[in-house]
C-alpha positions as CSV (number, residue, x, y, z in Angstrom):
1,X,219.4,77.9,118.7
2,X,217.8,77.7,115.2
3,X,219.2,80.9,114.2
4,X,222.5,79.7,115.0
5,X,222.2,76.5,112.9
6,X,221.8,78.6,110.0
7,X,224.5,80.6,110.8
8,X,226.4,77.5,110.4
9,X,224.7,76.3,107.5
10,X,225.6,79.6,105.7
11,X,229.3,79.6,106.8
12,X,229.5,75.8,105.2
13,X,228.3,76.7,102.2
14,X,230.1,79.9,102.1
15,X,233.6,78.1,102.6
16,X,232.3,75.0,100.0
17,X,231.9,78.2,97.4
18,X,234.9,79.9,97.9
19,X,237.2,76.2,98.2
20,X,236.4,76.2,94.9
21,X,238.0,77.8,92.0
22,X,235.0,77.7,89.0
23,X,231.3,76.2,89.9
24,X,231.2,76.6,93.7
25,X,229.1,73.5,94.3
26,X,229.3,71.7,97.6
27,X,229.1,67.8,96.5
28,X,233.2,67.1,96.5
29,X,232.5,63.4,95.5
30,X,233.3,65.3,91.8
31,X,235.7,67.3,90.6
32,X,235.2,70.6,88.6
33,X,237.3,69.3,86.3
34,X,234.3,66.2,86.1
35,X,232.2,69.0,85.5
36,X,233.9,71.0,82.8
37,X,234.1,68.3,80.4
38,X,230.4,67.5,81.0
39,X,229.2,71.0,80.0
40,X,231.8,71.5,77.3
41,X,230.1,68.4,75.8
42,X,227.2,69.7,75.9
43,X,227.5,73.4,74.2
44,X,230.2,71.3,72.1
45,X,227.4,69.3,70.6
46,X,224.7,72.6,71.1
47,X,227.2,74.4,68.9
48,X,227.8,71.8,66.4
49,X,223.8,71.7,66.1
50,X,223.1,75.0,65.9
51,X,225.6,76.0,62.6
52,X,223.8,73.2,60.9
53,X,226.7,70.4,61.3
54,X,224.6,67.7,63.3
55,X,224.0,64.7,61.3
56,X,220.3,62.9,61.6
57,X,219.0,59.6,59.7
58,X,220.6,59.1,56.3
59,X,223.4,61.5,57.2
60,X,221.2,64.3,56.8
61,X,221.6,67.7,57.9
62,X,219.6,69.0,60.9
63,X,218.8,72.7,60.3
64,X,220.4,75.8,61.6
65,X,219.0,77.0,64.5
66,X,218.0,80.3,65.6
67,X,218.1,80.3,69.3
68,X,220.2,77.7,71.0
69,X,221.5,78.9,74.3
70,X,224.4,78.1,75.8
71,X,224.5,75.9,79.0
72,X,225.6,77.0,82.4
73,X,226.7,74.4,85.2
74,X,223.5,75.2,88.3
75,X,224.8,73.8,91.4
76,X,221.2,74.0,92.7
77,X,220.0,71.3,90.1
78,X,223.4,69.3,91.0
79,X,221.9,68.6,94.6
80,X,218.8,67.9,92.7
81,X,220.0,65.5,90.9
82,X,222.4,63.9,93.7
83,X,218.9,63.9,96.3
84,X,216.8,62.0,93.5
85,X,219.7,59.9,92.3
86,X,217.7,57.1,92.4
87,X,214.9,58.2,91.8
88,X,214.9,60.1,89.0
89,X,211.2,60.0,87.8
90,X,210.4,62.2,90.9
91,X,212.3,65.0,88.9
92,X,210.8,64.3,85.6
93,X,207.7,66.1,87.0
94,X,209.4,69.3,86.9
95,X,212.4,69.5,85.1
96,X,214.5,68.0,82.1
97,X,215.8,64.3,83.3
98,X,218.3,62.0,81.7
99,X,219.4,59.6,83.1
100,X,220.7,55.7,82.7
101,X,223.1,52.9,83.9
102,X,226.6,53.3,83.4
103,X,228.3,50.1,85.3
104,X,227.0,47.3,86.0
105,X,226.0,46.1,89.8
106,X,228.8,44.3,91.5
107,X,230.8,45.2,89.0
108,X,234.4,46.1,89.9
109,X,234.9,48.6,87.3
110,X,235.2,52.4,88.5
111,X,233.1,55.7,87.2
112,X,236.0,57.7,85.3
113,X,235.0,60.6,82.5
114,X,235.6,58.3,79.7
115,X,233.2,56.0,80.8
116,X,230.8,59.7,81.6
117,X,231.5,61.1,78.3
118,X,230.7,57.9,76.1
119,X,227.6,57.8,77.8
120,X,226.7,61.1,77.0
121,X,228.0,60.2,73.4
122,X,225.3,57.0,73.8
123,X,222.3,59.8,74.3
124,X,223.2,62.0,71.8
125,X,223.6,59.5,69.1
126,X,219.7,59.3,69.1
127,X,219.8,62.4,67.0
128,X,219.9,59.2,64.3
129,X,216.9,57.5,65.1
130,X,214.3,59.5,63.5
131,X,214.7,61.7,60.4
132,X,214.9,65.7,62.3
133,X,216.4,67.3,58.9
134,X,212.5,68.8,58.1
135,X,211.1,69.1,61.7
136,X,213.5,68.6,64.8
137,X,211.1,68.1,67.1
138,X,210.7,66.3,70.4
139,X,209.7,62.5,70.2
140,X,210.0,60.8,73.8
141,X,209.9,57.3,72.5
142,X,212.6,58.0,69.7
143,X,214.9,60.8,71.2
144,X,213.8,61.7,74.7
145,X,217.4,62.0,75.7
146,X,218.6,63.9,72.5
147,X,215.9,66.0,72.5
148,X,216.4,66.9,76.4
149,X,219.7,67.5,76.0
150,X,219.1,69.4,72.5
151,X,216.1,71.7,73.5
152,X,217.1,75.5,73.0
153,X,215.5,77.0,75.8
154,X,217.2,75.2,78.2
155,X,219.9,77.4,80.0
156,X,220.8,75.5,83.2
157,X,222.1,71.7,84.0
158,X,224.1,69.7,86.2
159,X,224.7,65.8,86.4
160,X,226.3,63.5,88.6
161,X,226.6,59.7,89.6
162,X,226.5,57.8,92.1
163,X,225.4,53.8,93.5
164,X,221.7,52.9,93.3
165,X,220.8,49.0,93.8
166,X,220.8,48.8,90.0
167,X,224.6,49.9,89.5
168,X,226.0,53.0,89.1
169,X,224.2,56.1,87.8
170,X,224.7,58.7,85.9
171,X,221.5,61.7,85.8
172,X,221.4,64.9,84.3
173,X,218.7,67.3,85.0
174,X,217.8,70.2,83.2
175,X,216.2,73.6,83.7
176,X,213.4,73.4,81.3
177,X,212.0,70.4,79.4
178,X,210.5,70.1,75.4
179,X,206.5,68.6,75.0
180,X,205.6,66.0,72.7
181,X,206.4,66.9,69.3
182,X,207.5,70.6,69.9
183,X,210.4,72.0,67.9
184,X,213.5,71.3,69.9
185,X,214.7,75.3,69.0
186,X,214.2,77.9,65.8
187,X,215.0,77.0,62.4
188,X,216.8,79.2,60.6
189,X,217.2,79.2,56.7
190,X,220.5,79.7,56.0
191,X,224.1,80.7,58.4
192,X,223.2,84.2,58.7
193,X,220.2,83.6,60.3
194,X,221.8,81.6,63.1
195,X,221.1,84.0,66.5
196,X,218.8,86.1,65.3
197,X,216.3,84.7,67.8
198,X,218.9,84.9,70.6
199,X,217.2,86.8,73.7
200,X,218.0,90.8,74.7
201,X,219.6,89.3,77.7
202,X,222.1,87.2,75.6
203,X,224.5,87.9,73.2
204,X,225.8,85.1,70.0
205,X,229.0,84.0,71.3
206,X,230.3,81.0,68.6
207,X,226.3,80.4,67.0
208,X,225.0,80.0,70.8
209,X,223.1,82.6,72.8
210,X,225.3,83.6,75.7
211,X,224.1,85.4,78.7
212,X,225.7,88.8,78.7
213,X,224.8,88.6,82.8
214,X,225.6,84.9,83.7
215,X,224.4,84.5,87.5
216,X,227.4,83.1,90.0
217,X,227.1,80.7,92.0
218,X,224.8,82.6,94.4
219,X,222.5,84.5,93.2
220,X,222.2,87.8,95.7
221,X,218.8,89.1,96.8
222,X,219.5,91.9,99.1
223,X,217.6,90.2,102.4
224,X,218.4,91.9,105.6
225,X,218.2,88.5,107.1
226,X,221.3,86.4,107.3
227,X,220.0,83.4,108.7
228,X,219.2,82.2,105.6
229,X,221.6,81.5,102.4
230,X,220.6,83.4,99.0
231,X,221.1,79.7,97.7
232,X,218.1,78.4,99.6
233,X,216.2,81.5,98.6
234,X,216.7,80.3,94.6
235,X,215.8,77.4,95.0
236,X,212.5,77.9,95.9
237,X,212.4,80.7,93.1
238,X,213.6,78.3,90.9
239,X,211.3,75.3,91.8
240,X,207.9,77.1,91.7
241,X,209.2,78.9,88.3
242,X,210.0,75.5,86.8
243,X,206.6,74.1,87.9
244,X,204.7,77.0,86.7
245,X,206.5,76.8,83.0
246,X,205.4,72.9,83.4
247,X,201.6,73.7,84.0
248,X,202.1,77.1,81.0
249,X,203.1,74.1,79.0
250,X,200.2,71.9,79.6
251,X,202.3,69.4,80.8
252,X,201.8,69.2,84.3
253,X,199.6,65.8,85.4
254,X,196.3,66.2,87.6
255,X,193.9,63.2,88.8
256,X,194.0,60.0,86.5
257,X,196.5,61.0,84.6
258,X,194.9,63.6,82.5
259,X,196.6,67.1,81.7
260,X,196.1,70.4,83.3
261,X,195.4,73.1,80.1
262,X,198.7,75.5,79.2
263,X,198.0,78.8,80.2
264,X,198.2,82.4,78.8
265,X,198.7,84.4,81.7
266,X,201.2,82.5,84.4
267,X,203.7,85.1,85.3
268,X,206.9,84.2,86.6
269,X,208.1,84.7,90.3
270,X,210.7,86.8,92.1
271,X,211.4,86.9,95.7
272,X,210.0,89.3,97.8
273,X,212.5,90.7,100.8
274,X,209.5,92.6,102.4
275,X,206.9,88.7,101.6
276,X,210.1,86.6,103.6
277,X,209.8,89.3,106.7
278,X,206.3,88.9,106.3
279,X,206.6,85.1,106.9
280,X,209.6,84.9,108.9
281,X,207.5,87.1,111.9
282,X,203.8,85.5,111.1
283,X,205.1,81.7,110.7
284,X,203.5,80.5,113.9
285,X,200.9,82.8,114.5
286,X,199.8,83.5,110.3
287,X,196.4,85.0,111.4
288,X,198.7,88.6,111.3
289,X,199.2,88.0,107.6
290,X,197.9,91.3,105.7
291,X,194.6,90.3,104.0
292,X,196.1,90.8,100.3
293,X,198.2,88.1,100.6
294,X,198.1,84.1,100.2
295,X,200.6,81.9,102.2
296,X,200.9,78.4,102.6
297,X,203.3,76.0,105.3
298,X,203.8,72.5,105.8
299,X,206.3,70.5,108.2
300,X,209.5,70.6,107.1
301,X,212.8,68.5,109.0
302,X,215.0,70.9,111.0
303,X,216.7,68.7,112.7
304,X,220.8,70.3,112.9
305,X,221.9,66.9,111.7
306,X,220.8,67.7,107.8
307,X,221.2,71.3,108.2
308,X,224.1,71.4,105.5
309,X,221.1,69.8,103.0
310,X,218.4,71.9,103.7
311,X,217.9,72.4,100.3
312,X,216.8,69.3,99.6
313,X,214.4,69.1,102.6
314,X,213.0,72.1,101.2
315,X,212.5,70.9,97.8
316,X,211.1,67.4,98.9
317,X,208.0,69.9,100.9
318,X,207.6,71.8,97.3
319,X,207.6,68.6,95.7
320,X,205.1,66.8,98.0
321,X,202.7,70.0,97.7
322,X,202.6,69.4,93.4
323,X,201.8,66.1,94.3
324,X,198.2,67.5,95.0
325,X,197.4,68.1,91.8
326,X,196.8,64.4,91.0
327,X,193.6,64.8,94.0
328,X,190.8,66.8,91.8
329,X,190.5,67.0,88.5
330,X,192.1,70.3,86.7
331,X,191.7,69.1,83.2
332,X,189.3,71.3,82.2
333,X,188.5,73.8,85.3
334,X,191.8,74.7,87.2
335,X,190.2,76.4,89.9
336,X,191.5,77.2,93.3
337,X,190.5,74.7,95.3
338,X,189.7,74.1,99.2
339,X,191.5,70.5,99.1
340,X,194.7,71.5,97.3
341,X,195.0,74.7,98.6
342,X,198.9,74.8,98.8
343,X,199.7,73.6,95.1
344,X,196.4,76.4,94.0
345,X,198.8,79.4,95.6
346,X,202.2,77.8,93.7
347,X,200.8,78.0,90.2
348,X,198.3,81.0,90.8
349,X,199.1,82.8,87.2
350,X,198.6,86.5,88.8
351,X,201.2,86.0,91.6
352,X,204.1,87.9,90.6
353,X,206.5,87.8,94.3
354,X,207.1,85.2,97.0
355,X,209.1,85.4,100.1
356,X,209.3,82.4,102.3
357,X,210.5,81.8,105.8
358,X,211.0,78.8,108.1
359,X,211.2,78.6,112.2
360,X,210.5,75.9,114.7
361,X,206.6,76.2,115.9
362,X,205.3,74.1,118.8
363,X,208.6,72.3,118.7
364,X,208.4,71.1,115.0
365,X,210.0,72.4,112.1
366,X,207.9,74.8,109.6
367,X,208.5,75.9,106.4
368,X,205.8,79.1,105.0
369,X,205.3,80.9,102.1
370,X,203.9,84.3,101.7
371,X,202.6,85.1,98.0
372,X,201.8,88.7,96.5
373,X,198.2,87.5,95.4
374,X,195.2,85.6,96.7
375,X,192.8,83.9,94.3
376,X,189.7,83.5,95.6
377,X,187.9,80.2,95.9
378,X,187.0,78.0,92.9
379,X,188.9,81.0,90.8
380,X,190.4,79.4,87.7
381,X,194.1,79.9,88.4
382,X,195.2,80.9,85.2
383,X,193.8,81.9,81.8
384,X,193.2,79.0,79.9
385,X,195.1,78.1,76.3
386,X,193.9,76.2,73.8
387,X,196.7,74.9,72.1
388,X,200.5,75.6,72.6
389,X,200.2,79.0,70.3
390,X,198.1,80.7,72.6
391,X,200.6,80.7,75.6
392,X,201.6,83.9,76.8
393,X,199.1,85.6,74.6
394,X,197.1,87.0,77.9
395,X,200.7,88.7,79.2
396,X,199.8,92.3,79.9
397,X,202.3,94.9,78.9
398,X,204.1,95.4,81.0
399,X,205.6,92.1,80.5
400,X,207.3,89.7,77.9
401,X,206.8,86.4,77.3
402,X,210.1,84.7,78.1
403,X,210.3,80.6,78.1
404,X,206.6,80.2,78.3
405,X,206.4,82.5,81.3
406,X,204.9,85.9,81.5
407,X,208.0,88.0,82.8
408,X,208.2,91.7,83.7
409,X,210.3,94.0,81.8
């Protein structure tokens, strides 16, 4: 019965993708067109920044940049940001958030682009509250929107709106997110030098870095099994990767607020056909899990009614598993430990795979996770930084440092 739910989940989303002519994403509450003129305002405005035409305090000149990719629409982070509309704190953990009011409560007045696109105009306009022609750097109390919206190294995004009991909404989530005071991209000197720092997997397309490979819709991981969608496979690629980069950052919260170290060494993760076989056949019974590996599992909702959205039940497990760091202290020690054993295995630095499965056991839904490497206990999870410079120094070789994450070659 279970397997033929996801059958039907994966013909659903299957039709949503191919009913639509350009970003494939399921939520029909907005139009393609909605979403076009959100993202052409953005790498409008990137662009604009980038050749050195963006205007700070005193009509000033921001500077050139180097590296300033261009943004792609993620449907994954769309669903994100429709699940946490309200909410929108519970994203800020992990990714880029912006978001604000846009109408009033009770308010007769409908969401239409203008109203969208002035908004957007509102948060980039704070590219004029502190002087960025020297330094243009990150400053959350000044230009946490700009800045978001700004940062280079950000390739992904989706927003959308909706009704929360404060009025309507409008949030737009990103795929990475700048520190406190950290260079929002790459200075460059003079126009010639805009690119240069543009990645081998991009190409300068109009002063921003274009990927010469841009993913579709759906990213395609080869699986044998069907009974999952590659989209549901991403995101949990896509979560862990954007939590790791948040603890390689030193950004990522532990117990009483303090901050876990940035790392040297945290590798990013691919998915694992062989890891997802591994826990799709051991889910109930893990005990048959080959020693070398870690895995993890926690309830999950299965019920058929939200089996369009499992997504988003899947991300609210991931997202109540980080939540653990904030029970022992990882300020100064990240170790593997016995009490937060699921979030130790998410940012374990060495894993490089994960394949993840989920099944009905003893009548409940569960959702495991089988990872490449086990750290052993009170191990320090990653090598530890000491300031933002050191990050990706412990890569090994065979691997590059790409967006603060050690990535094979």
């Amino acid at each position: 019965m279970w397997f033929t739910y996801l059958v039907l989940a994966q013909l659903i989303c299957n039709v949503a993708i191919s009913s639509s002519k350009s970003f494939g994403c399921k939520d029909r509450k907005i139009s393609d067109d909605w979403r076009k003129a959100v993202m052409d305002f953005h790498n409008h405005n990137r662009r604009k920044l980038a050749s050195g035409r963006q205007r700070t305090v005193g009509r000033k000149l921001m500077p050139y940049a180097k590296d300033m990719n261009k943004l792609s629409w993620d449907c994954d982070l769309e669903q994100a940001a429709r699940s946490q509309l309200c909410d929108g704190m519970e994203l800020k953990d992990t990714y880029g958030v912006v978001y604000n009011v846009i109408i009033e409560p009770n308010s007769s007045q409908n969401v239409t682009i203008d109203i969208v696109l002035e908004e957007l105009r509102y948060w980039w306009k704070e590219a004029k509250i502190a002087d960025l022609s020297v330094d243009p750097k990150y400053i959350f109390l000044k230009n946490d929107a700009f800045g978001t919206m700004a940062y280079a190294k950000s390739t992904r995004f989706a927003c959308t709106y909706g009704s929360c009991l404060i009025g309507e909404v409008l949030q737009c989530v990103y795929d990475q997110k700048p520190a406190e005071d950290e260079l929002l991209y790459q200075k460059a000197a003079a126009p010639e030098d805009i690119c240069t720092a543009c990645s081998g997997s991009t190409q300068c397309v109009n002063y921003l870095c274009k990927s010469k490979n841009p993913e579709s819709s759906t990213t395609v991981y080869g699986c044998n099994s069907t009974a999952v969608a590659d989209r549901w496979r991403k995101t949990i690629v896509d979560f862990h990767n954007a939590l790791r980069r948040t603890v390689a950052k030193g950004l990522k919260y532990t117990l009483d607020y303090k901050m876990m170290p940035p790392a040297k060494d945290m590798h990013e993760l691919s998915w694992d056909c062989k890891l997802e076989q591994i826990a799709k056949s051991q889910i109930c019974s893990p005990d048959g899990i080959p020693p070398e590996y870690d895995y993890s599992y926690d309830v999950i909702t299965l019920d058929p009614t939200f089996i369009t959205d499992i997504t988003v039940q899947t991300r609210a497990v991931l997202k109540k598993a980080t939540k653990n760091a904030e029970v022992v202290d990882l300020s100064v020690e990240p170790i593997y430990h016995r009490l937060i054993r699921g979030y130790s295995m998410m940012v374990y630095g060495k894993s490089t795979r994960i394949g993840c499965s989920m099944n009905y056991c003893d009548g409940r839904g569960r959702l495991m996770c089988v990872y490449d490497k086990k750290a052993k206990l009170n191990e320090l999870l990653y090598e530890k930084a000491i300031n933002r410079e050191e990050i990706c120094t412990g890569c090994p070789t065979s691997a590059q440092c790409v967006n603060y994450l050690c990535q094979a070659k």
